[in-house]
C-alpha positions as CSV (number, residue, x, y, z in Angstrom):
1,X,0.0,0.0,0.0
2,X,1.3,3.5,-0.8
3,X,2.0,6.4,1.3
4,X,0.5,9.8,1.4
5,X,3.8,11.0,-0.2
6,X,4.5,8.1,-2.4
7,X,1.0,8.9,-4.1
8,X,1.1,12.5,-4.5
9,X,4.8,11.8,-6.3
10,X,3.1,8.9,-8.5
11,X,0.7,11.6,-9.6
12,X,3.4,14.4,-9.9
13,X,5.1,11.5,-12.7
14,X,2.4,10.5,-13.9
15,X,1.4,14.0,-14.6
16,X,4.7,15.4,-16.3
17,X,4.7,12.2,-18.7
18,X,1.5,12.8,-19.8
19,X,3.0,16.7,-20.5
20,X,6.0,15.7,-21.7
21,X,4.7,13.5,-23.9
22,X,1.8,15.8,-25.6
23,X,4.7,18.9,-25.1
24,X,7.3,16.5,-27.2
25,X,4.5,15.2,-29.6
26,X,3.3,18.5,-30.8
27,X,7.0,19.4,-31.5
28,X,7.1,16.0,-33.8
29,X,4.0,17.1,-35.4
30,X,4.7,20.8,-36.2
31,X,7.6,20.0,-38.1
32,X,6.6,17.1,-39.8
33,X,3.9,19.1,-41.1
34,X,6.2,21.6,-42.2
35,X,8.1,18.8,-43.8
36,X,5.3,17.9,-46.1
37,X,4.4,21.5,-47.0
38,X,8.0,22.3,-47.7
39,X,8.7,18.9,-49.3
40,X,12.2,19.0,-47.5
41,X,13.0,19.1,-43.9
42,X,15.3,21.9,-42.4
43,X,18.2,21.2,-40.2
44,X,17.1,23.2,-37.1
45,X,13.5,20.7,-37.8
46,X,15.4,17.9,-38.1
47,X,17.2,18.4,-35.1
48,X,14.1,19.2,-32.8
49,X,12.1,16.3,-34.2
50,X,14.4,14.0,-33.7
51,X,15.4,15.2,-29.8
52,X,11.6,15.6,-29.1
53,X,11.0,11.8,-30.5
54,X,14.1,10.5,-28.6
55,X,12.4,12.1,-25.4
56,X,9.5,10.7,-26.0
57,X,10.5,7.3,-25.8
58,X,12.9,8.3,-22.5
59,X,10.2,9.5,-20.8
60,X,8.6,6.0,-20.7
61,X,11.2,3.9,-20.6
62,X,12.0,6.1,-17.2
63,X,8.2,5.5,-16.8
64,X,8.1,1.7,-17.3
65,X,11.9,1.0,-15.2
66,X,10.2,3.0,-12.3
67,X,6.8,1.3,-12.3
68,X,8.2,-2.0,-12.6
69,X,10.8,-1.8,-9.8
70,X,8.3,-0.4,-7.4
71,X,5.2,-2.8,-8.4
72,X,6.6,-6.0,-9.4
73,X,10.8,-5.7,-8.0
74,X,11.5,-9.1,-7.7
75,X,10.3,-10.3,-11.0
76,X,11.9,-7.7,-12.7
77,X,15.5,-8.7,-11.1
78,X,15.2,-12.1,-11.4
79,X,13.6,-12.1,-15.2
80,X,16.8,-10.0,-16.0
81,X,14.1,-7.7,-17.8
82,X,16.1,-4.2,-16.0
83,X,19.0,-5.1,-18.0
84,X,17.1,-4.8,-21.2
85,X,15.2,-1.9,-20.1
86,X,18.7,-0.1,-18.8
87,X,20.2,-0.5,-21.7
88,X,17.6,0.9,-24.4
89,X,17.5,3.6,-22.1
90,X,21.3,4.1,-22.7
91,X,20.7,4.3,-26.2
92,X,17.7,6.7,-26.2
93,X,19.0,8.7,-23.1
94,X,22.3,9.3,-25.4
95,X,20.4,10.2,-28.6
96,X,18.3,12.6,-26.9
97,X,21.9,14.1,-25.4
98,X,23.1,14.1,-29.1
99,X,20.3,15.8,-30.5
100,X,20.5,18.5,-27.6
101,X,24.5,19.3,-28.4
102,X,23.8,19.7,-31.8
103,X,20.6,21.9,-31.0
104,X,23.1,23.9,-28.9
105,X,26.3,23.6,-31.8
106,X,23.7,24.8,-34.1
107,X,22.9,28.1,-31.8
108,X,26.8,28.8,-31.6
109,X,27.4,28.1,-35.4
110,X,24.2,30.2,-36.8
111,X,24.1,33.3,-34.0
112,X,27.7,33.8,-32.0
113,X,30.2,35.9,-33.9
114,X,33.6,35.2,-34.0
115,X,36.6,36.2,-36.1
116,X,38.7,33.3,-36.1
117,X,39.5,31.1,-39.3
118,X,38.3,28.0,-37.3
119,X,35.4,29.3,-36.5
120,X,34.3,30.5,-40.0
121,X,35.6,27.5,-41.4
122,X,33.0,25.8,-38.9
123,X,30.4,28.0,-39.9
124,X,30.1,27.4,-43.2
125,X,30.2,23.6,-42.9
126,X,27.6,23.2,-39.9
127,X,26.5,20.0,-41.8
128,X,29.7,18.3,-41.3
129,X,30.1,19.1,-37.8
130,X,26.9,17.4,-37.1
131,X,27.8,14.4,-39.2
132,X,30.9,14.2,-37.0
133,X,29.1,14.2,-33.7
134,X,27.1,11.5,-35.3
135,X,30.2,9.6,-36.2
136,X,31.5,10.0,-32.5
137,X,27.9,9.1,-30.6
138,X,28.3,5.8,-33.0
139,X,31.7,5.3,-32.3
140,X,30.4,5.3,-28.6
141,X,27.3,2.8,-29.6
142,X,29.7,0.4,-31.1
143,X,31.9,0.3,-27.5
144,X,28.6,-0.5,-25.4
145,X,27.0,-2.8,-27.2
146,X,29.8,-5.7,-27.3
147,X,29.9,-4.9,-23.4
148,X,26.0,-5.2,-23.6
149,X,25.6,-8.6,-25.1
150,X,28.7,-9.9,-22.8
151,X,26.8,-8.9,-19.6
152,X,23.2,-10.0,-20.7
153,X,25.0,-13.8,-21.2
154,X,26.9,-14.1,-17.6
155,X,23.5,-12.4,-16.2
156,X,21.5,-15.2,-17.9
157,X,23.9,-18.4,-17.1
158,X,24.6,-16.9,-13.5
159,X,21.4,-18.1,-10.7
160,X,19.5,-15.6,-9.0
161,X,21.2,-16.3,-5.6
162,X,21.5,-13.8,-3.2
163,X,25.3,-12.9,-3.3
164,X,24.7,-12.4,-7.1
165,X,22.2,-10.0,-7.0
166,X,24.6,-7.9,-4.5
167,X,27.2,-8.2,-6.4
168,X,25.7,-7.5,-9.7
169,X,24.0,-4.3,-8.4
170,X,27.9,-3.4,-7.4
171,X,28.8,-3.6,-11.0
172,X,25.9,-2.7,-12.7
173,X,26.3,0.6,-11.0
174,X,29.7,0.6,-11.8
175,X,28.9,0.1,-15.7
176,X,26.0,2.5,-15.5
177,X,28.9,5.3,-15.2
178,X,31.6,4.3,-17.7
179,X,28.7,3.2,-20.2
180,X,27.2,6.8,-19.7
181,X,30.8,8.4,-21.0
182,X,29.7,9.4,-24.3
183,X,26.6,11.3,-22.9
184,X,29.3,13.1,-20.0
185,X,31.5,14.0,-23.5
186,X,28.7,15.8,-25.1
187,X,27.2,17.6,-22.5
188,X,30.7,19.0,-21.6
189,X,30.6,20.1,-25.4
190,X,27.1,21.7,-24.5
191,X,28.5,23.3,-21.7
192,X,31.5,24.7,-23.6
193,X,28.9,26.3,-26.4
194,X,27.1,27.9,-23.5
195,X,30.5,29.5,-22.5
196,X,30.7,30.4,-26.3
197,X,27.7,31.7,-26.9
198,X,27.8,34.3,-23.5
199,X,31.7,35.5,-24.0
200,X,29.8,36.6,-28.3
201,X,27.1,37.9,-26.6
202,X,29.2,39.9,-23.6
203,X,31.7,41.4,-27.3
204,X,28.8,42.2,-28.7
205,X,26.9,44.3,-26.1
206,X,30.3,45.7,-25.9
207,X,30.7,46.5,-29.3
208,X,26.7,48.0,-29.1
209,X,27.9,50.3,-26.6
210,X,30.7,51.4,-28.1
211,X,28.6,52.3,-31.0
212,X,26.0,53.8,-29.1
213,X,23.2,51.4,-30.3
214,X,20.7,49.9,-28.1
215,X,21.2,46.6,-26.5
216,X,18.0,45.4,-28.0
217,X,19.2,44.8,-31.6
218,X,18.0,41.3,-33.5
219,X,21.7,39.8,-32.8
220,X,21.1,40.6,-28.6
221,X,17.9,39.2,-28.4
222,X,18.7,36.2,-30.5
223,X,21.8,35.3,-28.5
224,X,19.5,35.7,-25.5
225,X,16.8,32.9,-26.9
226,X,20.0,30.4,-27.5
227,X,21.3,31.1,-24.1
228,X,17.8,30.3,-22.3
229,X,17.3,27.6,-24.2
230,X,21.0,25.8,-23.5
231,X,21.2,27.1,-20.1
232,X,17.8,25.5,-18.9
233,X,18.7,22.3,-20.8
234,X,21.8,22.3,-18.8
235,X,19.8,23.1,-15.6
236,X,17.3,20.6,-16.2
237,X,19.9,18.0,-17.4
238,X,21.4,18.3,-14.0
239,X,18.6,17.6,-12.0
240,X,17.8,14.8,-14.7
241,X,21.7,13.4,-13.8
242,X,20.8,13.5,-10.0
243,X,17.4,12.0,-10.7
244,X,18.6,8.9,-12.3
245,X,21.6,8.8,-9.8
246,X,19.2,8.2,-6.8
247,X,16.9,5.9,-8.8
248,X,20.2,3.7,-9.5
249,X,21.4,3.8,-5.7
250,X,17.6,3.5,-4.4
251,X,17.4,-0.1,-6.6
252,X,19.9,-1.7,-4.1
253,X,17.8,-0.4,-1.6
254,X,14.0,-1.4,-1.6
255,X,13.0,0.2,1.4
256,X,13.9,3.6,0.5
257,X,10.7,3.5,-2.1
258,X,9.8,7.3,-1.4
259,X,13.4,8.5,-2.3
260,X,13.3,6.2,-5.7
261,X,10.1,8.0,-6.7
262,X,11.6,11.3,-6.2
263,X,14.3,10.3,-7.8
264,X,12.4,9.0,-10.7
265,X,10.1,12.7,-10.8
266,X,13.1,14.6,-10.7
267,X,14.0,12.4,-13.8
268,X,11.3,12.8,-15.5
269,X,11.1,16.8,-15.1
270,X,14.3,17.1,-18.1
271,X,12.6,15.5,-21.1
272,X,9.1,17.0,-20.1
273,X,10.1,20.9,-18.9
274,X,12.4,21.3,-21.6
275,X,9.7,20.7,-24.6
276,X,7.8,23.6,-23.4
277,X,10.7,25.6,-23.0
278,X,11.8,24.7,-26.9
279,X,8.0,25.6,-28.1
280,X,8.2,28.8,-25.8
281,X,11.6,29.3,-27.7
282,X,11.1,28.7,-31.1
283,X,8.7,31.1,-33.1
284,X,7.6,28.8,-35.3
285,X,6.5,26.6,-32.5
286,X,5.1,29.4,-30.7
287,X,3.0,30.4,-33.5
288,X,1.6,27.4,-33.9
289,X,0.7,26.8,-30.3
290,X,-0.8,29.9,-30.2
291,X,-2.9,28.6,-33.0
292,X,-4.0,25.4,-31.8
293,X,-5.1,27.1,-28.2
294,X,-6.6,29.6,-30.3
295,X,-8.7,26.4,-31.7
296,X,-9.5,24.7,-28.3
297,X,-11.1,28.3,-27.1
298,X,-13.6,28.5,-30.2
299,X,-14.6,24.8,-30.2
300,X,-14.8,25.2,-26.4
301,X,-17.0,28.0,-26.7
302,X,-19.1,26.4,-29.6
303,X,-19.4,23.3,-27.5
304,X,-20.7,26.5,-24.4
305,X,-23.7,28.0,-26.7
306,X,-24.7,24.9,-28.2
307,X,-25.4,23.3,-24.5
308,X,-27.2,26.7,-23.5
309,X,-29.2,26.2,-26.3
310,X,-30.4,22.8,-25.9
C-alpha cells in the first residue's frame, strides 16, 4: 500500500509524462507538417524532431523502469528484464543528449560571432560538424553494445542467488557510469557552447555600446533565446543526472521506495520541462501553439452556446 507522499509523487510522474509527452508530440507534429508542406526538412526541424522523439520514448522507458521496480521488483531482477530496459534507455537517453548538443552547436554556429579562421571554417560547414558528432555518438554505440551482449549472457547463465544479486547491483552501478561516458562527453561540449555563446554575446553588447546602439538589436535578443534555451537544458539535465543517480542507488535499496520516486520525478522533469521551453523558444513553435489554443477556445465555446441552447 502507498504512502500519502508516495501517491502524490506517482501523480506528480504521472502528470509530467502525460505533459511531456503531448509537449514533445506537438514538436514532432509541427515539423513534420512543415516537412510535407515544404517537401524537405530543415536542419534546425530535423534536429528538434528527432530530440523531441528521442524524449518521447525516454520518458517511458524512465516511466516503465520506475513502475516496474516499485510494483513488481523481484520479478523484474530475477527475469533480468532491467538489464534490457537499462540498456535501451542508454541508447535513447544518449540520442536525446546528441540531438540536444547539436541543437546547442547549431545556436553557436548560426548566432555567435567570431573572427577566427576556425570558426568560420565551422560555420560554413555546420552540416559536417553534425555528421561528426554523429560519427562520435556511433563510435560510442559500437563500445557499449559488445559490453551489452557480454553482460546479458553471464546475467542469464549466473542463478539468481543472493550474493549475485549484490554483487551484480555493485557492477551494474559501476557500468552505469563508464557506459554513460559518451553522454558526459557531449554535455561538456554543450556546456563549452554555453561558454561560447555568452563570451559573443558579452563582445557584442560591448561592441553595441561602443557604437551607441541599443542593447536590444535582432543579434542581442537572438543570442539571449539560444542562451535560455542551453542554459535551462543544462539546468534541467542536472537535476535529470541527479534523478537517475538516486533511482540507481535506491534499486539496491528497496525500502527507500519514497526517495526512488523522487528520484524518478526529478528524472522525469528534463525530457518534459524542456519541450515547453523549446516551443516557448522557437517562433515557429510558438505560433503554432498559439494557434491550436486559439482552436481549443472557439470549439470550447461552440461546445458552451450549443449546450445553452439545448
Amino acid at each position: 500500500m502507498l504512502r500519502i507522499g508516495e501517491r502524490l509523487l506517482l501523480f506528480a510522474v504521472v502528470s509530467e509524462s502525460i505533459l511531456g509527452s503531448l509537449g514533445n508530440g506537438f514538436i514532432g507534429i509541427v515539423y513534420c507538417i512543415d516537412c510535407v508542406k515544404k517537401k524537405k526538412f530543415s536542419m534546425i526541424g530535423f534536429i528538434l524532431t528527432g530530440l523531441a522523439i528521442s524524449r518521447f520514448f525516454l520518458i517511458w522507458l524512465i516511466i516503465t523502469d520506475g513502475f516496474m521496480k516499485i510494483f513488481s521488483s523481484d520479478l523484474y531482477i530475477l527475469s533480468h528484464l532491467i538489464y534490457y530496459v537499462s540498456y535501451l534507455w542508454i541508447v535513447t537517453n544518449q540520442l536525446s543528449i546528441w540531438f540536444a548538443t547539436s541543437l546547442s552547436v547549431f545556436y553557436l554556429l548560426k548566432i555567435a560571432h567570431f573572427s577566427h579562421h576556425i570558426f568560420l571554417w565551422l560555420k560554413k560547414r555546420i552540416n559536417r560538424v553534425l555528421l561528426l558528432l554523429m560519427g562520435f555518438l556511433l563510435i560510442s554505440w559500437m563500445l557499449i553494445f559488445p559490453n551489452v551482449v557480454r553482460i546479458i549472457n553471464k546475467r542469464t547463465e549466473n542463478k539468481s542467488t543472493v550474493s549475485y544479486i549484490h554483487n551484480s547491483n555493485t557492477e551494474f552501478f559501476i557500468h552505469q557510469i563508464l557506459f554513460n561516458l559518451g553522454a558526459i562527453v557531449l554535455f561538456a561540449l554543450t556546456l563549452m557552447n554555453c561558454v561560447f555563446l555568452i563570451v559573443s554575446l558579452w563582445r557584442h553588447h560591448k561592441q553595441m555600446q561602443a557604437n551607441f546602439t541599443g542593447s536590444k538589436d535582432p543579434s542581442t535578443r537572438a543570442h539571449m533565446k539560444a542562451m535560455k534555451i542551453v542554459l535551462s537544458f543544462i539546468i534541467l539535465f542536472v537535476l535529470y543526472f541527479i534523478g537517475i543517480v538516486i533511482e540507481i542507488i535506491c534499486s539496491t535499496m528497496p525500502e527507500n521506495q519514497l526517495l526512488f520516486m523522487f528520484g524518478m520525478t526529478t528524472a522525469v522533469l528534463y525530457p518534459c520541462g524542456h519541450s515547453f521551453i523549446l516551443i516557448l523558444g522557437n517562433n515557429q513553435l510558438k505560433k503554432a501553439s498559439e494557434s491550436v489554443l486559439q482552436q481549443f477556445k472557439c470549439l470550447r465555446r461552440n461546445l458552451t452556446e450549443c449546450h445553452g441552447q439545448v
